[in-house]
C-alpha positions in Angstrom: 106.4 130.0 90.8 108.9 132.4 90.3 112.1 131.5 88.3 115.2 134.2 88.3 118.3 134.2 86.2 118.8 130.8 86.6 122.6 129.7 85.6 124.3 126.1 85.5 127.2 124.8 84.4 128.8 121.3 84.2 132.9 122.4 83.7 133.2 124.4 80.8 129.8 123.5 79.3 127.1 125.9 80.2 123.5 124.5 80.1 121.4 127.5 81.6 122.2 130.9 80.6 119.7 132.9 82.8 116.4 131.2 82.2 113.4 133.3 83.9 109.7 133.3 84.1 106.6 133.7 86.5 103.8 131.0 86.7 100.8 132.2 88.8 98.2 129.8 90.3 95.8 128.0 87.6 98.6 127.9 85.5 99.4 124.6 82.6 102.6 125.6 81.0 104.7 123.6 79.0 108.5 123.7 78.0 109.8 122.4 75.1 113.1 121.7 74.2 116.0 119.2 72.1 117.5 116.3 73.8 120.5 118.2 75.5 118.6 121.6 76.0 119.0 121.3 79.7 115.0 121.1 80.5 116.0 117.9 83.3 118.3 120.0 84.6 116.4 123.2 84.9 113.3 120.8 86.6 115.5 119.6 88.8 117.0 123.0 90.3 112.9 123.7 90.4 112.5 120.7 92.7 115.3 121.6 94.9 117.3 118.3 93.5 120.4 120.8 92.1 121.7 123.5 93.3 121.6 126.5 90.3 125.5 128.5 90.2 123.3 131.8 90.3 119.8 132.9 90.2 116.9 132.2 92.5 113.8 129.8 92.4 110.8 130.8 94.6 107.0 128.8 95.0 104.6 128.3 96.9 102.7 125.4 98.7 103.2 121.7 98.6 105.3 120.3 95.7 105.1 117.3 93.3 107.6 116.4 90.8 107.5 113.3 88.0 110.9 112.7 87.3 111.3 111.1 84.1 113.3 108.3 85.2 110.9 106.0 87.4 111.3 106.5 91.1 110.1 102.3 91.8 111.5 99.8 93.3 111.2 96.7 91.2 110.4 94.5 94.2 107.9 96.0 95.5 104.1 96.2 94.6 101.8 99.2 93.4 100.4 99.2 97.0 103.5 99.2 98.3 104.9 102.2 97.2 101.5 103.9 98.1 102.1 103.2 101.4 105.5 104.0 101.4 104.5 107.3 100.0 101.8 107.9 101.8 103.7 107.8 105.4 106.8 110.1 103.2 103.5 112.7 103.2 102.2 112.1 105.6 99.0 111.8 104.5 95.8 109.9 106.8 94.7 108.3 103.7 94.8 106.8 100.1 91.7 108.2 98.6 93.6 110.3 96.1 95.6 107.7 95.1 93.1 105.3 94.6 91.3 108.3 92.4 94.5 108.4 90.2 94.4 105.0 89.8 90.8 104.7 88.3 90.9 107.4 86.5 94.6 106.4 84.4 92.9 102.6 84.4 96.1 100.7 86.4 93.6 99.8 89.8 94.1 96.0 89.0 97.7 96.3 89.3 97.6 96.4 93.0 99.4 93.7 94.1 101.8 93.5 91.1 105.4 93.7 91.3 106.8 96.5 89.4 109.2 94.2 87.9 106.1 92.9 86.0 104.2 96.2 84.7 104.7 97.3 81.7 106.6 100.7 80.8 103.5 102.8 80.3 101.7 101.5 83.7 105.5 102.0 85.6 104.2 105.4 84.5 101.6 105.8 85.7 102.5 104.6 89.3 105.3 107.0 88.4 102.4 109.5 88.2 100.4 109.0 90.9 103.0 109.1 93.3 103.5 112.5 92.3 100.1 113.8 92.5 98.6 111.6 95.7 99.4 114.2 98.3 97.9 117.6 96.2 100.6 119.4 95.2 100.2 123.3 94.6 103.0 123.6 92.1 103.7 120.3 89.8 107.0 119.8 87.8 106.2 117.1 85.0 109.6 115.5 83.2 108.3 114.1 80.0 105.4 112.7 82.3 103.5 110.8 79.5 106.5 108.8 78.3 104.8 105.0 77.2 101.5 106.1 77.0 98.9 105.1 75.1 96.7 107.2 73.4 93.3 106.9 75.8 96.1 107.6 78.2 98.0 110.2 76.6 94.4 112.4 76.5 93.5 111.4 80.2 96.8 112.6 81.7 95.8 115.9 79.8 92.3 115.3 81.6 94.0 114.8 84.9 96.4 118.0 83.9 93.8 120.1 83.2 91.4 119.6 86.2 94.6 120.1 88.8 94.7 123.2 86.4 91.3 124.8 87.1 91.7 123.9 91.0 94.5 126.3 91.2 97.9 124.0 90.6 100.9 125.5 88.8 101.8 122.5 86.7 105.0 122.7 84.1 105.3 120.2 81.9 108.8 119.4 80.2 109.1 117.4 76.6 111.4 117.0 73.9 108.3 117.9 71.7 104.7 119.7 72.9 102.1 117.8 71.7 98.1 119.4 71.8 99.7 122.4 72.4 96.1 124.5 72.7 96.4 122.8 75.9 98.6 124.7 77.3 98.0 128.5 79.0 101.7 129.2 78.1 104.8 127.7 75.6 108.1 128.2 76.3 111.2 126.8 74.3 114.6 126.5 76.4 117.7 126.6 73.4 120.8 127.9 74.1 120.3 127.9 77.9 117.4 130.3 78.1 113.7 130.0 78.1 112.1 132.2 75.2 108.1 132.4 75.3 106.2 130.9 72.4 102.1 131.2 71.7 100.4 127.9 72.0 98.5 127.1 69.0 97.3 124.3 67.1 99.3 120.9 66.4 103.3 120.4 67.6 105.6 122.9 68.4 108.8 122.2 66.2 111.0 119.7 67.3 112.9 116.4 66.7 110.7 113.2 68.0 107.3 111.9 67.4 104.3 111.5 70.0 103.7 109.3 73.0 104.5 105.6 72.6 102.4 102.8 73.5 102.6 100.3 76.2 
């Protein structure tokens, strides 16, 4: 992924400022930022979701993006909205899906509602839907938001295998948690993206870790 001098404005407020950086394949890289910073915003010019007022964003291969705001429909079940996705992909199968769902522990949800699941298993749907068709490049918006902490370390698990298989994957917080895990840091204030070195513990920032639920 290639990210080029990437502006936006909403009226007189200018959120991006000429953000730029290059992610190449086998790539985990996280960006950290306030509440306000403009990280949603950026991820969603990645995805294609906003248009930027200047710059250029460039990748390659299939695409997957978690937004941070659930993309379910209350009425209908877990298996549902696999099937919905999986003809949206067209995909001949569920077998990654149902892999996702063993591996973040949600399988017996099935034939739940979403209006019954809790916050951090909405996530996890959230989740899976993002990652059932193999993306090459993955755009992550606050992606472990509810979790638990066995879940909180097997989404970093999950991250870390698309990882070695070749996915760009960016992940977007508030606050960087673990952030040894990541192969790059960056920290978008003031409407640009300045690159930090991952090391030990938090990066600095405002909010605490992943919640329960």
């Amino acid at each position: 992924m290639r990210v080029s001098a990437v502006h936006k404005s909403y009226g007189a407020r200018r959120v991006l400022r000429g953000v730029s950086f290059d992610l190449g394949p086998g790539t985990l890289a996280g960006i950290v930022g306030e509440n306000g910073a403009g990280k949603t915003t950026l991820l969603r010019i990645l995805c294609g979701q906003t248009a930027a007022d200047a710059g250029a964003v460039e990748h390659r291969g299939r695409l997957g993006y978690c937004p941070q705001e659930t993309v379910l429909n209350d009425f209908l079940t877990v298996a549902q909205h696999l099937r919905y996705f999986q003809v949206a992909y067209g995909l001949s199968g569920l077998r990654r899906a149902e892999e996702l769902m063993e591996e973040l522990h949600f399988s017996e949800y099935r034939h739940s509602r979403v209006a019954v699941l809790s916050g951090g298993t909405r996530q996890k749907l959230n989740l899976t839907l993002a990652l059932m068709h193999d993306p090459q490049v993955l755009l992550l918006d606050e992606p472990y938001q509810g979790f638990d902490w066995e879940t909180y370390l097997r989404f970093w698990g999950v991250a870390a295998r698309l990882r070695d298989r070749g996915c760009c994957i960016v992940v977007v917080s508030h606050l960087a948690w673990d952030t040894e895990r990541l192969d790059r840091l960056y920290r978008l204030h003031d409407g640009v993206a300045a690159r930090w070195q991952p090391g030990p513990g938090p990066a600095p920032g405002p909010a605490p870790g992943p919640g329960g639920g």
